[in-house]
C-alpha positions as CSV (number, residue, x, y, z in Angstrom):
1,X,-18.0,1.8,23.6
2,X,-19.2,0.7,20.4
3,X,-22.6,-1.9,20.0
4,X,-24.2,-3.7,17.5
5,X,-28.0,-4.0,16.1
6,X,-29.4,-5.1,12.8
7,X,-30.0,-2.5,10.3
8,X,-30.6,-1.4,6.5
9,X,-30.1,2.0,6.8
10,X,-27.2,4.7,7.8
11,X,-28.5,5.9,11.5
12,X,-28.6,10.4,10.9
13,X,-29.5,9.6,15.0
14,X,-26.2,8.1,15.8
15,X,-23.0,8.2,14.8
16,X,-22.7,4.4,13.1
17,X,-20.5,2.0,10.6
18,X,-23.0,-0.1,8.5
19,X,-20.9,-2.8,7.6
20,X,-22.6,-6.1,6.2
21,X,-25.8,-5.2,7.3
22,X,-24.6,-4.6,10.7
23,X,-24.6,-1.1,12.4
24,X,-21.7,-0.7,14.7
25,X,-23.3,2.3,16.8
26,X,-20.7,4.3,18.1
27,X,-21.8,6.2,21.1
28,X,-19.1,9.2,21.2
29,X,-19.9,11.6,18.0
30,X,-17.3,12.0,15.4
31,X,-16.8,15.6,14.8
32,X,-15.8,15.3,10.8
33,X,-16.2,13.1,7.9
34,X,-12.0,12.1,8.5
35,X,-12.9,10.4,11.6
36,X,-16.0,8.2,10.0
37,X,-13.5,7.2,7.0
38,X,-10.7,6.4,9.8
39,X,-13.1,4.0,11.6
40,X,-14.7,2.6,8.1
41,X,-11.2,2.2,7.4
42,X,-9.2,0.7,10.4
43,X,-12.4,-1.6,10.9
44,X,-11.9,-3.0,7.5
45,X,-8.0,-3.8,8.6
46,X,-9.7,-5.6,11.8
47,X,-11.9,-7.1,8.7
48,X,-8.7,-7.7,6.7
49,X,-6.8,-9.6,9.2
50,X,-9.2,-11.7,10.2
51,X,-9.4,-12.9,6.8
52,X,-12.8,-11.7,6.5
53,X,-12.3,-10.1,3.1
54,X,-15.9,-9.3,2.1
55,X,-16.7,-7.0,5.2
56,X,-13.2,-5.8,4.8
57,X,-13.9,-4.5,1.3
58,X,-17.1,-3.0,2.0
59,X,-15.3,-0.8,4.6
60,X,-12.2,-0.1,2.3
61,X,-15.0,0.7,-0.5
62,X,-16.4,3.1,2.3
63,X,-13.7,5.0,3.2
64,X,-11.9,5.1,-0.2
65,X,-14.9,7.2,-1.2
66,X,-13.5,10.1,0.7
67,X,-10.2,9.4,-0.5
68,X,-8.7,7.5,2.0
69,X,-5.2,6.7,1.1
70,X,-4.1,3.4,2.2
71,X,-7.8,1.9,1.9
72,X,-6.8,2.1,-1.7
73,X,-3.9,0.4,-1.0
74,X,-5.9,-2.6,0.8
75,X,-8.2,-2.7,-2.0
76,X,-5.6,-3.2,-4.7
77,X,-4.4,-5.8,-2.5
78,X,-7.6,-7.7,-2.3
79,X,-7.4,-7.5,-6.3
80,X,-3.4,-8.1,-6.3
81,X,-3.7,-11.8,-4.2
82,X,-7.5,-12.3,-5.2
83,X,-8.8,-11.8,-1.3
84,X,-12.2,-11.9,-1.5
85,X,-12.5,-11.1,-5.1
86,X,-11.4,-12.6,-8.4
87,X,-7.2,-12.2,-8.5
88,X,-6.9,-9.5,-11.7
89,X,-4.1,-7.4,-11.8
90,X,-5.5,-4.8,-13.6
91,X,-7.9,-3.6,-11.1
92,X,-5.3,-4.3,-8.1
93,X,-3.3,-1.6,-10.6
94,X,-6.2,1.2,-10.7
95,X,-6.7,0.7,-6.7
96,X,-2.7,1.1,-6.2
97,X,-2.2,4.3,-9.0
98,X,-6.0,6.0,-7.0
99,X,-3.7,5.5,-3.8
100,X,-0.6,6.8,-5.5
101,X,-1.9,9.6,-7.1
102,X,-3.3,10.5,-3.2
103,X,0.4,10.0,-2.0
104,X,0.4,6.3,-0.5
105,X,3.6,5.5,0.0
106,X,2.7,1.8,-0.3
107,X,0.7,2.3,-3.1
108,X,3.6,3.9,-4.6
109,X,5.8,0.7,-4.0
110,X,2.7,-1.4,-4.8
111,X,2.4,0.4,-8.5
112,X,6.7,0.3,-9.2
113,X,6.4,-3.0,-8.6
114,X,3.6,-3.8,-10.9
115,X,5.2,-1.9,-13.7
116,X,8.5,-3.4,-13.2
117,X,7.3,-7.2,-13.3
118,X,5.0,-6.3,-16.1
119,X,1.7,-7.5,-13.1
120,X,-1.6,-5.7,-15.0
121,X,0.1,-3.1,-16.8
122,X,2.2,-3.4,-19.9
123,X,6.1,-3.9,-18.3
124,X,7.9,-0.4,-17.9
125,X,11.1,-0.4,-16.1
126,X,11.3,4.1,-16.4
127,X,7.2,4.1,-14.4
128,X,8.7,1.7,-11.9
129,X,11.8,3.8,-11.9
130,X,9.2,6.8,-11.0
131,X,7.0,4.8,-8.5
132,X,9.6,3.6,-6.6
133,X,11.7,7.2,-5.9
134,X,8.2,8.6,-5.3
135,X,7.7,5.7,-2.0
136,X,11.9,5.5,-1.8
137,X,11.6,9.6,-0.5
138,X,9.0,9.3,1.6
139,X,11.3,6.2,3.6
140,X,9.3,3.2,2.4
141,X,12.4,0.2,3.0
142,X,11.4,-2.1,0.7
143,X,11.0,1.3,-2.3
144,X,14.4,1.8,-1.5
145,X,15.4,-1.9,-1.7
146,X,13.9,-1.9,-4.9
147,X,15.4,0.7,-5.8
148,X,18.8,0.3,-5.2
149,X,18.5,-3.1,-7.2
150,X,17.3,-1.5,-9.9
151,X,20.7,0.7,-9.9
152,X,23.1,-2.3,-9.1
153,X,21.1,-3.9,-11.8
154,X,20.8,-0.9,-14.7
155,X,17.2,-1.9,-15.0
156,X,15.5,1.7,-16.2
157,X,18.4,3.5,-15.1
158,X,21.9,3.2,-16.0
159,X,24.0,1.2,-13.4
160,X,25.1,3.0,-11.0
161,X,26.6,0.8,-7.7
162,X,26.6,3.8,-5.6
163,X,23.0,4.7,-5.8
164,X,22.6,1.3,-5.1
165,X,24.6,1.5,-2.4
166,X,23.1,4.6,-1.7
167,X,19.8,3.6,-1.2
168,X,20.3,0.2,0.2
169,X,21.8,2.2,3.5
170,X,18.5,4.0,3.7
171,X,16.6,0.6,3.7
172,X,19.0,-1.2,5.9
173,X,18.5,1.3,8.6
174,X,15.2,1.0,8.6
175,X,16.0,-3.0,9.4
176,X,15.6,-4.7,5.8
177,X,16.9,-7.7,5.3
178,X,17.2,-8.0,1.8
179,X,18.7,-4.8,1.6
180,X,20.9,-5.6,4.5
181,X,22.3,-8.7,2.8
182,X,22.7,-7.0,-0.5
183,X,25.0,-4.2,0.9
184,X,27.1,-7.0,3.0
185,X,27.6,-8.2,-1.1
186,X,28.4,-4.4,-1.8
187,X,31.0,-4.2,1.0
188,X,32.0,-7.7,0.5
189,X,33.2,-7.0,-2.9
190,X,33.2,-3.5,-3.2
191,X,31.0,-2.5,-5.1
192,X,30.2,1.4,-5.2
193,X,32.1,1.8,-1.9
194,X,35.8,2.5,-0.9
């Protein structure tokens, strides 16, 4: 059960979430600082949704203080679209590489992508190359989407149609679209395939 009361202050009584002034008292007790930056976090997504970006941010802030991964990832986001901020691409791109570095696999994609259309960073077709295979391994689709575009494409890589039809498979099984489409055009005409 979780209520609210005005207050300026962290509760040390209580087990609480101060966002925006407001303390969310939550009445069962959190037994480590994970579960505090879970519920900073996933109360900034209710935030988030709602298109309530300023609360959001103050919870994403909260949590990404003890290295939360995807509140990084939101963060960058806010930055990336200009939600509830001023849209620069250069601070989306330090939010994305802190979520990165802490293994986000959507701050991975998030990063490849930014080097690869030249969005806050100088344009860099080998980092996107690396950002992408990072999020591509750990089974992000739309990494390995990307990725396999890059092959069929020779962008940072040299073209190779069957690592892009390679890693197309991977994202089509995991239902997407784009990728689904582009191996029908591998298959259609074929393209690294037999």
């Amino acid at each position: 059960v979780i209520t609210m009361q005005k207050a300026d202050y962290f509760s040390t009584t209580k087990t609480a979430l101060v966002v925006g002034g407001w303390e969310l008292i939550v009445n069962e007790t959190l037994n480590s600082i994970s579960e505090y930056m879970n519920l900073q976090y996933e109360q900034g997504v209710k935030y988030y949704e709602e298109e309530n970006y300023d609360l959001a941010l103050e919870c994403f802030h909260k949590a990404s203080e003890h290295n939360h991964v995807e509140a990084n990832t939101y963060i960058g986001d806010c930055y990336h679209y200009g939600n509830g901020v001023d849209q620069i691409y250069e601070e989306a791109v330090v939010w994305y590489q802190k979520g990165a570095d802490l293994g986000s696999a959507v701050s991975q994609r998030n990063l490849a992508y930014s080097y690869a259309e030249g969005c806050g960073v100088d344009h860099s077709h080998d980092k996107a190359i690396e950002w992408y295979q990072k999020s591509a391994n750990q089974g992000n689709a739309t990494a390995q989407y990307n990725l396999g575009v890059m092959y069929r494409n020779g962008f940072g890589v040299e073209m190779d149609y069957q690592k892009a039809v390679e890693w197309y498979q991977k994202a089509a099984e995991q239902w997407e679209s784009q990728a689904q489409n582009n191996l029908g055009f591998m298959y259609q005409y074929g393209y690294g395939v037999e």
